[in-house]
N, C-alpha and C positions, 0 to 999 in steps of 0.2 A: 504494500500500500504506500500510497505518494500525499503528503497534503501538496497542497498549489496554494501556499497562502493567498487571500485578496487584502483588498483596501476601503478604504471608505476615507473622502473627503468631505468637509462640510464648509459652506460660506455662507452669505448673507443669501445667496440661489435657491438653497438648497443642500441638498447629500447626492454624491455619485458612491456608487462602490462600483469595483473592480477589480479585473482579476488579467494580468498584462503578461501571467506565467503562462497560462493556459492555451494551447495548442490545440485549437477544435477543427485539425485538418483530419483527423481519423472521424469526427462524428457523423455519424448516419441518419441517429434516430434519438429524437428528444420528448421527452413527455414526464408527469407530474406526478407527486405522491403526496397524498393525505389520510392522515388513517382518521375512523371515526371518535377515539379515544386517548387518549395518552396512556391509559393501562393498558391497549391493545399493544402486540410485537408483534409486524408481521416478518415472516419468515420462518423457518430458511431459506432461502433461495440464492441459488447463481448459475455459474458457468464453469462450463471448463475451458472452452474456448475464447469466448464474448469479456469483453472488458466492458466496467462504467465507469461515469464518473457522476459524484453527486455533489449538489449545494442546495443549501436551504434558503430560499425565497422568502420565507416567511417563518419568524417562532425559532424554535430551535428543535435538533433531531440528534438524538443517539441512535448511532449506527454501530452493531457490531460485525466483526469477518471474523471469519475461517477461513484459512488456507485448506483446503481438502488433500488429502492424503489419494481416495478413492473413490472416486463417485461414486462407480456402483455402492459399495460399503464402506464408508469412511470410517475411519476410526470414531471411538464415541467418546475420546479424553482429549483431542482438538484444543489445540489453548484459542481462547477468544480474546480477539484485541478489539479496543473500544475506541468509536472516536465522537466528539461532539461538534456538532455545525450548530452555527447563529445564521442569522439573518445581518446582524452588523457590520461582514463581511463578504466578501463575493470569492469563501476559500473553499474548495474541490476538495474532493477526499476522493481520487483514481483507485478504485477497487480493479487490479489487473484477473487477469484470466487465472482460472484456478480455483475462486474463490468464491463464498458462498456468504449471504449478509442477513441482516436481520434488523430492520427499523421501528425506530418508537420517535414519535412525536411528543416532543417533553412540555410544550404547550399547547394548548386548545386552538386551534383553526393554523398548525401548522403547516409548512406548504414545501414539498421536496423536490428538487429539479432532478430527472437522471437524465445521462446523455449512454448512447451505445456505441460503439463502434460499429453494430452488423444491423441491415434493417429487417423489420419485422418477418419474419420464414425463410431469413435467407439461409439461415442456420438450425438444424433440429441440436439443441444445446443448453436445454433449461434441466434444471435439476432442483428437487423439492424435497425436503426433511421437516418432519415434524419440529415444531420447538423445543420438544423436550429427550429430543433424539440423544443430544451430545449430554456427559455428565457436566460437564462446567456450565454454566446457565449463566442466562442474561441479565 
């Protein structure tokens, strides 16, 4: 995993944020994540092949990954690394191929950006584990 720090300016304008690291010549395919609850995690989910990248729009989002061992049968003692996104910044969290995540909205009407590299069928490459598959938890 890569963060892409961002930025955020403010003047008498207004606020910009930004993010001047990010390289969206591999992006394909972009669309939004809102879960109905903050107690909600969804996930597991990812790829073996397919890379993301995510930033939060709005509120803030804990995102956890897995690097997978085995798609088919992963191991179930995976160490999980955790990362948080604001809205205050325009900072990526690149979830590379391999890996598998699991998001929670840590405020109410928060709003998650994901960006893909592969577009929608181009790949049969999705993979689903219950939540409480792994022993280390969210």
């Amino acid at each position: 995993m890569m963060i892409l720090k961002g930025n955020q300016y403010e003047d008498a304008r207004g606020i910009i944020t930004s993010n001047n690291e990010f390289d969206v010549s591999q992006v394909k395919r972009i669309y939004t994540i809102e879960n109905h609850s903050t107690e909600f995690i969804r996930g597991w989910q990812g790829h073996a092949i397919e890379q993301r990248w995510f930033a939060c729009m709005k509120g803030r989002f804990k995102i956890y990954v897995i690097k997978v061992d085995d798609f088919e049968k992963p191991s179930k003692d995976l160490p999980i690394q955790t990362y948080e996104l604001s809205d205050k910044e325009l900072t990526y969290l690149h979830v590379k191929a391999g890996c598998i995540t699991a998001i929670q909205g840590l405020e109410k009407g928060s709003k998650l950006i994901a960006l893909s590299d592969y577009a929608m069928g181009e790949v049969n490459d999705e993979y689903r584990f219950d939540l409480d598959y792994f022993i280390n938890k969210c």
